[in-house]
Structure formats: C-alpha cells, structure tokens
C-alpha positions as CSV (number, residue, x, y, z in Angstrom):
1,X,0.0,0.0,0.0
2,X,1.1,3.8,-0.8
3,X,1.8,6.1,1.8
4,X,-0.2,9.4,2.1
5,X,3.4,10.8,1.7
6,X,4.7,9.2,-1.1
7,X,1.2,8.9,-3.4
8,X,1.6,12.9,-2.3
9,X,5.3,13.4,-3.3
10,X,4.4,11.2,-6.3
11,X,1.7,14.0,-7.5
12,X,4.1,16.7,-6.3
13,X,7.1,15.2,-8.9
14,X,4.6,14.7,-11.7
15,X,3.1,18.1,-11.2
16,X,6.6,19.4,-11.3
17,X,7.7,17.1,-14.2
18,X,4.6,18.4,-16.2
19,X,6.3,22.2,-16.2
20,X,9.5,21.2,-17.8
21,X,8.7,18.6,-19.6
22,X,6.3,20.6,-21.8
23,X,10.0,22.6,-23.0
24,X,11.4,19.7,-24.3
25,X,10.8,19.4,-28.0
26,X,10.2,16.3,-30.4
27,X,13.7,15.6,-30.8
28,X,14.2,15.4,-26.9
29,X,15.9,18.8,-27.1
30,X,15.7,20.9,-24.2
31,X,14.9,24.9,-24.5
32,X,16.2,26.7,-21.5
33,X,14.3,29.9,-21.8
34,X,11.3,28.2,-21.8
35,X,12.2,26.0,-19.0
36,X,13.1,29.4,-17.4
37,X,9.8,31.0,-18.1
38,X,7.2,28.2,-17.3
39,X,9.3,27.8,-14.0
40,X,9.4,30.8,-12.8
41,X,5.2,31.4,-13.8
42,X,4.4,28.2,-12.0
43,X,5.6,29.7,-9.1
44,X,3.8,33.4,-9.7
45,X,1.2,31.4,-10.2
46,X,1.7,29.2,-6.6
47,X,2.5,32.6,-4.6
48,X,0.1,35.3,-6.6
49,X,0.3,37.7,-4.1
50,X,3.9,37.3,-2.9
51,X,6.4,40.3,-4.7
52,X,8.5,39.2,-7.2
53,X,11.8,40.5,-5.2
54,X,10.4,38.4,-1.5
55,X,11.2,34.8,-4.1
56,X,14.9,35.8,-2.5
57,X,14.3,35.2,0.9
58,X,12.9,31.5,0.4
59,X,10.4,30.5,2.9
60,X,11.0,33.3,5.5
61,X,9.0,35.6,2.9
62,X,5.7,32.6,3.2
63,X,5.8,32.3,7.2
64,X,5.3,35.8,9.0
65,X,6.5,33.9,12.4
66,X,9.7,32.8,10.7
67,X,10.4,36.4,9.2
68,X,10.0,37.6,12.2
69,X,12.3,35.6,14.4
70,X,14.9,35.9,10.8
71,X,14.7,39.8,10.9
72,X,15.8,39.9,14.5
73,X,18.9,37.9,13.4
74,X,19.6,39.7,10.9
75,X,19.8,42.4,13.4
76,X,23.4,41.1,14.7
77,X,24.0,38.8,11.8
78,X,25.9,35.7,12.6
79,X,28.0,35.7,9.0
80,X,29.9,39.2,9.8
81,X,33.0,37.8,11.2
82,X,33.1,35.4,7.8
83,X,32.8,39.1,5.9
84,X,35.6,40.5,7.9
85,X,37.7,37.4,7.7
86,X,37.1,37.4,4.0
87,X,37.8,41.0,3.3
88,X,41.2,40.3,4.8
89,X,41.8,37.4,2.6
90,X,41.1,39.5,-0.4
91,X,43.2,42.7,1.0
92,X,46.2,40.0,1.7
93,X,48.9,39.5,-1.4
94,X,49.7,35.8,-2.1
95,X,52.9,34.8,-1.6
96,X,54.0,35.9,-5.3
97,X,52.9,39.2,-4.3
98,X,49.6,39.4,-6.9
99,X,45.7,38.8,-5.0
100,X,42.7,37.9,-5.6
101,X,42.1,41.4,-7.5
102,X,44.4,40.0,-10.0
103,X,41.8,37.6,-11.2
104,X,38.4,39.1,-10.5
105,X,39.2,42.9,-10.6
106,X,36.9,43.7,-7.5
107,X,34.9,41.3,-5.1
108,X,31.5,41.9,-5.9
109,X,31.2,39.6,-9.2
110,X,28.7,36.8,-7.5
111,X,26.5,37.4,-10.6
112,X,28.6,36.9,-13.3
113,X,28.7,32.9,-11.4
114,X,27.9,30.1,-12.0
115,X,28.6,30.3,-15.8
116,X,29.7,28.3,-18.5
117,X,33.6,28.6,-19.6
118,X,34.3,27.7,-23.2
119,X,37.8,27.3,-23.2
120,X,38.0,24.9,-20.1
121,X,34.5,23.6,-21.6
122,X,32.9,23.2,-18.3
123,X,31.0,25.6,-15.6
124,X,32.8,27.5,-13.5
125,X,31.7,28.6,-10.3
126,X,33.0,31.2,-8.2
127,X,34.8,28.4,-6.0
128,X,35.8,26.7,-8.0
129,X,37.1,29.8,-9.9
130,X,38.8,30.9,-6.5
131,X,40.6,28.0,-6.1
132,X,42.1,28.6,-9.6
133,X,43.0,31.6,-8.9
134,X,44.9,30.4,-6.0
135,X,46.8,28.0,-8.1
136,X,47.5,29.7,-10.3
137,X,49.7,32.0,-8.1
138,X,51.1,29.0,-6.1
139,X,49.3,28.8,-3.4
140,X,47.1,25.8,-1.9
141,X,43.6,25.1,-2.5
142,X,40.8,25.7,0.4
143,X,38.5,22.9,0.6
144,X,34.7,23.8,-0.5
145,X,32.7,22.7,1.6
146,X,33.3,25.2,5.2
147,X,36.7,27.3,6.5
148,X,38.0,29.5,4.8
149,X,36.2,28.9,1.1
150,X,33.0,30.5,2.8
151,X,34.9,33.5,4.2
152,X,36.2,34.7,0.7
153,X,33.1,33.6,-0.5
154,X,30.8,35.6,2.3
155,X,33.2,38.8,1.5
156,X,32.5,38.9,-2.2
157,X,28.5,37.8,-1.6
158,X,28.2,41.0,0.4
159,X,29.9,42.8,-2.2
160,X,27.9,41.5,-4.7
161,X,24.6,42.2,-2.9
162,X,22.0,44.4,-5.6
163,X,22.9,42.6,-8.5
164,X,20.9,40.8,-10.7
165,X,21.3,36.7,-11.4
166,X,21.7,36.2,-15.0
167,X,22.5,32.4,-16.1
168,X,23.3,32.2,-19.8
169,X,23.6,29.2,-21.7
170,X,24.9,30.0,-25.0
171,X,23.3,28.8,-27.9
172,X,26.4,28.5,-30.0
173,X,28.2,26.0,-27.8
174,X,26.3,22.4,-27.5
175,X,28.4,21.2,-24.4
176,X,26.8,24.2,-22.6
177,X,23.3,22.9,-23.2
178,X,24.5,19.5,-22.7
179,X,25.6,20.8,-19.3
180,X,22.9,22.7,-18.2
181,X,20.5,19.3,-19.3
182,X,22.6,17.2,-17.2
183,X,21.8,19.7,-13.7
184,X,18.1,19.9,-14.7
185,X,17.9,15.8,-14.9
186,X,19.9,16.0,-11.5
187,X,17.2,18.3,-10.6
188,X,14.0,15.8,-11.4
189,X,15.6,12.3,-10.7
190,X,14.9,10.6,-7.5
191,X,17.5,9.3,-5.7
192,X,18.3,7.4,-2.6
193,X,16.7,4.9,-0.3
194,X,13.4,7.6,-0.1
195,X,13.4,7.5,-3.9
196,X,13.2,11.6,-3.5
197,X,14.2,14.3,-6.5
198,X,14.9,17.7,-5.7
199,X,11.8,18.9,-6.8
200,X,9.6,16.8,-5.0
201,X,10.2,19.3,-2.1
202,X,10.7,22.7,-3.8
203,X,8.0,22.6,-6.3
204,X,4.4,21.8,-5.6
205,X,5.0,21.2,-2.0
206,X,6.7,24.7,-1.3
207,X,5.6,26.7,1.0
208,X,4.1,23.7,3.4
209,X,5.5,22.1,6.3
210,X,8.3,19.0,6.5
211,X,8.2,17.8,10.4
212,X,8.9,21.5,12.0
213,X,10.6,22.4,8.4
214,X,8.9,25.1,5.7
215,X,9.8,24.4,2.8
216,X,11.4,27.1,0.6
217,X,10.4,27.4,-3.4
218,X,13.1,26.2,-6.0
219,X,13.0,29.8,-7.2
220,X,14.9,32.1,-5.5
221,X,16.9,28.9,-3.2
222,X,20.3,30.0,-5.2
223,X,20.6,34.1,-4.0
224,X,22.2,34.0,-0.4
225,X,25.1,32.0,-0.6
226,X,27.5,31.1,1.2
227,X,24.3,30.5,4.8
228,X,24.7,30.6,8.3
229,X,22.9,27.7,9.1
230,X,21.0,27.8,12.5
231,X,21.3,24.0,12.6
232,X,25.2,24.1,11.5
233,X,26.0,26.5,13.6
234,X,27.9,27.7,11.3
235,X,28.2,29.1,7.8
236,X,28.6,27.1,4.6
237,X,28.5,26.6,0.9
238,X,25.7,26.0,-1.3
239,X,27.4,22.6,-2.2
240,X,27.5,21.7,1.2
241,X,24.0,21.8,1.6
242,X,23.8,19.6,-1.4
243,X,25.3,17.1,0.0
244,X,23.3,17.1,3.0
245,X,20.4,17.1,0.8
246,X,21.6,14.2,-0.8
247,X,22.5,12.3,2.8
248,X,18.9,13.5,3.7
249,X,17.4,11.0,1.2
250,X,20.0,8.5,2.0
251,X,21.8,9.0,-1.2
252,X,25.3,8.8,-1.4
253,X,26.2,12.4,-2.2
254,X,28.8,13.7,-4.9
255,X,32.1,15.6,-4.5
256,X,31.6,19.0,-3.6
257,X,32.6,21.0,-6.9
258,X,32.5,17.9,-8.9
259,X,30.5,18.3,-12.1
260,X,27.2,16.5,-10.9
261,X,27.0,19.6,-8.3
262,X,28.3,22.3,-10.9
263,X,25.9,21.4,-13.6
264,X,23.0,21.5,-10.8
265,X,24.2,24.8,-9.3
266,X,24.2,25.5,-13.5
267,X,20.6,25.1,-13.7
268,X,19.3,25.7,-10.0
269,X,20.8,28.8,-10.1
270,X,19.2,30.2,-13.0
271,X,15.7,29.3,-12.0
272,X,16.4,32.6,-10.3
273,X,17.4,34.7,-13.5
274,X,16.1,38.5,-12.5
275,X,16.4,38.1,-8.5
276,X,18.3,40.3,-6.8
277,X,21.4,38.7,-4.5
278,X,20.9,38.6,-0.8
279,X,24.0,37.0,0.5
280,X,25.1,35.9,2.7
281,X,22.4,35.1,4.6
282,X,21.6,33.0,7.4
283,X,18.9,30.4,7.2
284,X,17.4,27.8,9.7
C-alpha cells in the first residue's frame, strides 16, 4: 500500500515534471528559456500575491513567524566575522605578491557565477574559480565545503549584494546545453533509499510544512550564498548543503565542486534569472 506521503510526493514530482517537460521538444531537445519561463510562472502562479523581489528570501518571505524571528537575526547577523575574515583574505597579497584582484578585478562579481567557460568547456563557479586563482599563483587550494572557502566567498557575496542573477547558456556551444541538461535531470531524478528528486520538495509542495521544516520554493533557493545555518552553527556553501540534501534522502552524495553539483548549481541557479542577491544570509 502507498503512503499518504509518497502517493503525495508522487503528484508533487509529476506536477513538477509536467512544467519542464512541456519545453522539451520532439527531438528530446531541451529549450532553457522556456524551461526558465514556465518555471518561474508556475511559481507566480503558486505565490500570486507574494512580490517578485520576496522569491529571494525562500520560505521566510511565506511564514510571518519565521520572518520575524529571521529579521531579528539579521539584526546582529551571525555571518559578519566570515565578511571581515574574507575581506582580509582579499586585502592580503599571495605569496607571489599578486591577490585575488588580479583575477576578478573587484569582489562583488557573484552574478557573473555560475557560468559556462568555453575554453576549459565546463562551468565554473565562483569556488571553484577561486581555487584557480589560488593555483595559479602558487598557493594551496581551500577545501569547499566550510573554513575559509566561505569567508572569501561571504566577502565577495556581500559585495555582490544588488545585482541581478543572470544564467546564460549560450546557444552557440552544444556542451553548454548538454551541461545545463545534465543539472536539470539532476534536478528531477529521484535518488536514494526515499526514492526523492529535488523537486519533489521545492516545487508543488513549497511553502508547506516538512516535520517543524517550511519548505522554501526552488525559485529564489540559489541568491544568499554562502548561509549561516542555525542547525550548523555555522556558515557554509551551497554545495555543502547539497550534500546534506543528498545524505537526507539517503543517497550517497557527490564531491563538492564535482561536475554533478556544478551542472545542478548550473541550472538551479538560473531558475532565479532576475532576482536580486541577498548574501550571505543565514537560514534555519
């Protein structure tokens, strides 16, 4: 016999499933502007009377108790010593005597990320473009998932904070679109002992309660990293909470910065094409 909860996360896959899978064409081919569009109206559609701009604060902009007790954090927010710590790790030379300016010009470039790099023919993310930066001027690698990876990162959120997400996939370049297919199938397979997909949580069962969890939309999920998480007590990168996702559904997650993730961060993040970025952030 079905569950009440699966025969509902069932409908809430299919319901999902049913918005993208109207963009793929005859010949299987997926059109991400499309995708973009009927995503982003299904969830207009779900929220009518929420403001466009609120899709950035995930589920504290659905709960009024939530944004309340969210706002008072924010008050003395517990991310600033990450900020601080990263503003001196941008402000410090490497060892060759060239910084982080060398390679991004100024810190607040958040939007310009995740996006797809034609000559290395893969996407880049701002960690992972970071950690290039780092070796390229001799020095060692930080490791993605929490230390000092989120402290750059938290400095040049901040810095970033205002600007618009804006995702391209080029049309001229196939392995782009092959890319941002492979995070969107990421997105809408199930996986793990639960047999749970992404979606089943952030689509049609947004906004509704999980156990003492609210449930944030898929749409603006990708704005306010790196998080403070209340229940990390600490702060840590968007990869790092897909890996807990993954362990959540007993799945046996994927290496932070690997491609599975990058391609999903691809594709997750640009469900939120027009939102403004709020990071960092903290988060429940």
């Amino acid at each position: 016999m079905i569950s009440r909860k699966a025969l509902a996360c069932s409908v809430c896959l299919l319901f999902a499933g049913l918005v993208v899978n109207a963009n793929v064409g005859a010949d299987g081919e997926v059109d991400p502007d499309k995708d973009l569009e009927g995503i982003q109206q299904f969830f207009k559609n779900k929220f009518p009377d929420l403001p466009w701009e609120e899709f950035a604060n995930g589920s504290y902009a659905l709960d009024p108790a939530w944004r309340a007790n969210w706002e008072l954090i924010e008050e003395f927010p517990p991310y600033e010593v990450a900020i601080a710590n990263g503003e001196e790790m941008w402000n410090t030379p490497f060892a060759n005597g060239k910084s982080y300016a060398d390679c991004f010009g100024e810190p607040g470039v958040q939007h310009h990320y995740p996006r797809w790099d034609r000559d290395q023919g893969q996407v880049l993310t701002l960690a992972l473009a970071i950690n290039q930066c780092r070796e390229a001027n001799g020095e060692e690698p930080l490791k993605y998932k929490k230390g000092a990876i989120v402290d750059i990162l938290a400095y040049m959120a901040y810095e970033s904070r205002g600007q618009i997400i804006n995702v391209v996939v080029p049309e001229d370049d196939p392995r782009a679109l092959e890319a941002y297919k492979k995070g969107r199938e990421f997105y809408f397979t199930r996986r793990g002992q639960l047999n749970f997909a992404c979606a089943h949580c952030h689509f049609s069962m947004a906004g509704r309660k999980l156990r003492t969890e609210s449930l944030s939309p898929a749409l603006g999920q990708a704005t306010g990293w790196p998080v403070y998480r209340s229940k990390w007590g600490a702060i840590g990168t968007l990869h790092r909470r897909y890996t807990g996702c993954n362990k959540q559904v007993r799945a046996k997650p994927f290496k932070a910065q690997g491609e599975e993730y990058r391609n999903l961060e691809y594709f997750h993040t640009r469900m939120s094409n027009g939102l403004p970025l709020n990071g960092p952030a903290a988060r429940k």
